[in-house]
C-alpha positions as CSV (number, residue, x, y, z in Angstrom):
1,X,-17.1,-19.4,-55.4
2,X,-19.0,-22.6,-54.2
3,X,-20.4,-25.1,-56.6
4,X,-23.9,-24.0,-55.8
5,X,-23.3,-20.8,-57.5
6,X,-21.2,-21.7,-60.4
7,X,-24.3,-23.8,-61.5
8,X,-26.7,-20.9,-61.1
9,X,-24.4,-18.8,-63.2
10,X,-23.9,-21.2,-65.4
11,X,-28.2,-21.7,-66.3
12,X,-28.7,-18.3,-66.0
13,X,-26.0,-17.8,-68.8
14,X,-27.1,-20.1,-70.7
15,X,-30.9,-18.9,-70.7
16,X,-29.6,-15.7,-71.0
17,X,-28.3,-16.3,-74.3
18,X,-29.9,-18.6,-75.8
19,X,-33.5,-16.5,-75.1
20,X,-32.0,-13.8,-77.3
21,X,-31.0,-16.1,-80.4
22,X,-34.1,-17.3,-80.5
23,X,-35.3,-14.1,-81.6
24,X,-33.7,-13.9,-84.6
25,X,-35.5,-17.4,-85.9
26,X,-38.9,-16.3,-85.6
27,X,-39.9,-16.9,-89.1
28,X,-43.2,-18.2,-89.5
29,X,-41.5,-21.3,-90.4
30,X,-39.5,-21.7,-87.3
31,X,-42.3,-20.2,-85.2
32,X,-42.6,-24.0,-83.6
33,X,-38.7,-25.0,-83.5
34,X,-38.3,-21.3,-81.4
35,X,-41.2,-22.3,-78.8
36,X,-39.1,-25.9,-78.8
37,X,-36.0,-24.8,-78.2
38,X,-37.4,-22.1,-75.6
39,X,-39.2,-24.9,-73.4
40,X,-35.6,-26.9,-73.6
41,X,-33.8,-23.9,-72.4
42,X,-36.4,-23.1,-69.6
43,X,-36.7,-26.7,-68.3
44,X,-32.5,-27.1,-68.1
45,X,-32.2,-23.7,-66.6
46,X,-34.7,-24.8,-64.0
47,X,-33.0,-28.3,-63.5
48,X,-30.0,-27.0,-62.7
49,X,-31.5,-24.5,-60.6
50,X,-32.9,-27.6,-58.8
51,X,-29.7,-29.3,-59.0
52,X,-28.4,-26.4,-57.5
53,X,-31.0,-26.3,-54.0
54,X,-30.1,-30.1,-53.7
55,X,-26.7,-29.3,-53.5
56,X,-26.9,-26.6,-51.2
57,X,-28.9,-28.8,-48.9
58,X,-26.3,-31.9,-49.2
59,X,-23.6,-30.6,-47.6
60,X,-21.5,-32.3,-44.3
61,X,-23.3,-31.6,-41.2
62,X,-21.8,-28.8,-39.1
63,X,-21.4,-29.0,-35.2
64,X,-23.5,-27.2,-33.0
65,X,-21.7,-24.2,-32.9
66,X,-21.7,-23.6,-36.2
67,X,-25.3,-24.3,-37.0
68,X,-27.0,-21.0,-36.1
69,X,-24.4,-19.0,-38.6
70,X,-25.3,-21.5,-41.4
71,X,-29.2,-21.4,-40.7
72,X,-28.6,-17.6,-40.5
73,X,-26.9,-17.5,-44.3
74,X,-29.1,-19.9,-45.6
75,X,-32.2,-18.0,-44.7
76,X,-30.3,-14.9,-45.8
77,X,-29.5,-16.3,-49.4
78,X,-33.2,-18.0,-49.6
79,X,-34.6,-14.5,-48.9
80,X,-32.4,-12.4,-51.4
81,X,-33.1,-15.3,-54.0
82,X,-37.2,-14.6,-53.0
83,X,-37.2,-11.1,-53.6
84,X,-35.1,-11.9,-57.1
85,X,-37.9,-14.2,-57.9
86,X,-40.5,-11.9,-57.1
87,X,-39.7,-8.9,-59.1
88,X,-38.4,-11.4,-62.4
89,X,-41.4,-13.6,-62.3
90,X,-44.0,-10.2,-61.7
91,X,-42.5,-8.7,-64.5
92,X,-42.4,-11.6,-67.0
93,X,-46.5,-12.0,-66.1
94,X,-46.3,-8.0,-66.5
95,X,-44.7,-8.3,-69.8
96,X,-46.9,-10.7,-71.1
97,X,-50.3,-8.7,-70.1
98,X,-49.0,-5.5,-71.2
99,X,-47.7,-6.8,-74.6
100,X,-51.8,-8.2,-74.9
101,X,-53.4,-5.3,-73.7
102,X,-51.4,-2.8,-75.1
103,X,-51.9,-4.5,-78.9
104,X,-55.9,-4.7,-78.2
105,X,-55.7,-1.0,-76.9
106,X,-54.2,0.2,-80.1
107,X,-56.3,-1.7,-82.5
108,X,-59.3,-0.1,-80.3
109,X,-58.1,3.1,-80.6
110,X,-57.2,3.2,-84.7
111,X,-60.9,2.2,-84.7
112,X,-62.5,4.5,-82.2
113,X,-60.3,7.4,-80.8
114,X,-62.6,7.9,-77.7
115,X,-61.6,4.8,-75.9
116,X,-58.6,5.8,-75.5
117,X,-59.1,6.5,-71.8
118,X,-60.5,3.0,-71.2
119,X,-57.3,1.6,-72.8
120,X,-55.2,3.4,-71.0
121,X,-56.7,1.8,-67.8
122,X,-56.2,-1.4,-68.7
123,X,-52.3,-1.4,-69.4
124,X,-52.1,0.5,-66.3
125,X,-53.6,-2.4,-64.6
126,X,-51.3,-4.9,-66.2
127,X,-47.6,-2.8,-65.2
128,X,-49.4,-2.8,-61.7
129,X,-48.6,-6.4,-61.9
130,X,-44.8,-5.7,-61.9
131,X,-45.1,-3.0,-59.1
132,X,-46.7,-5.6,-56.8
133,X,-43.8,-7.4,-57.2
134,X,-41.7,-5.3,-57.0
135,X,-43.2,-4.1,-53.9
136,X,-43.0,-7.6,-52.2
137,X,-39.3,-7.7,-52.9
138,X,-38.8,-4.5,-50.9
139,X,-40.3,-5.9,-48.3
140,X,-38.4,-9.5,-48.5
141,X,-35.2,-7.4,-48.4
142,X,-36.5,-5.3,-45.9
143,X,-37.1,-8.2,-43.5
144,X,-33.3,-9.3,-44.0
């Protein structure tokens, strides 16, 4: 396992669970030391991810021969690392517009049961978000 990845596995581990621990301090008094230590974690998990693409880039320079079977891999592991980013970032932005749309949709509906039907559009618009994305990162893998 190269050093490239041992650094991704290491951030995503650490944001993996560190993210969940959080939720067990969401009191309203540690409502501001959650969002603090969630903006740490995010910005070290995307610094070593950038730590990571700096290092993939640094290597020793190959000979001629060996060039167009590294550009090959390279383009290979940039695409499978597009299509991950695709479908995770379409579904966090999912996530969040369903989790607001959904809340106002059910405080609409105690109130007035016949908008329902407008509700239901609108959450259906915000999970198309994470389709789209997922969508694009068929076609990313599809053009591997």
């Amino acid at each position: 396992m190269t050093l490239t990845v041992k650094v991704l596995l290491i951030a995503a581990l650490m944001l993996s669970i560190i993210i969940p621990f959080g939720y067990f301090l969401i009191g309203e008094k540690n409502k501001k030391r959650y969002k603090r230590s969630l903006a740490v974690n995010v910005f070290f998990f995307f610094g070593a991810f950038l730590v990571a693409g700096i290092m993939l880039f640094a290597g020793v320079p190959v000979q001629a021969a060996e060039t167009a079977e590294t550009v090959s891999s390279n383009a290979t592991g940039f695409g499978y690392l597009a299509a991950a980013l695709s479908t995770g970032l379409s579904c966090v932005g999912g996530g969040i517009a369903v989790a607001s749309a959904a809340s106002a949709a059910l405080g609409a509906i105690s109130e007035d049961p016949s908008a329902l039907g407008k509700s239901l559009i609108f959450v259906g618009l915000a999970e198309g978000v994470c389709l789209y994305g997922l969508i694009i990162s068929f076609m990313i893998i599809g053009r591997l």
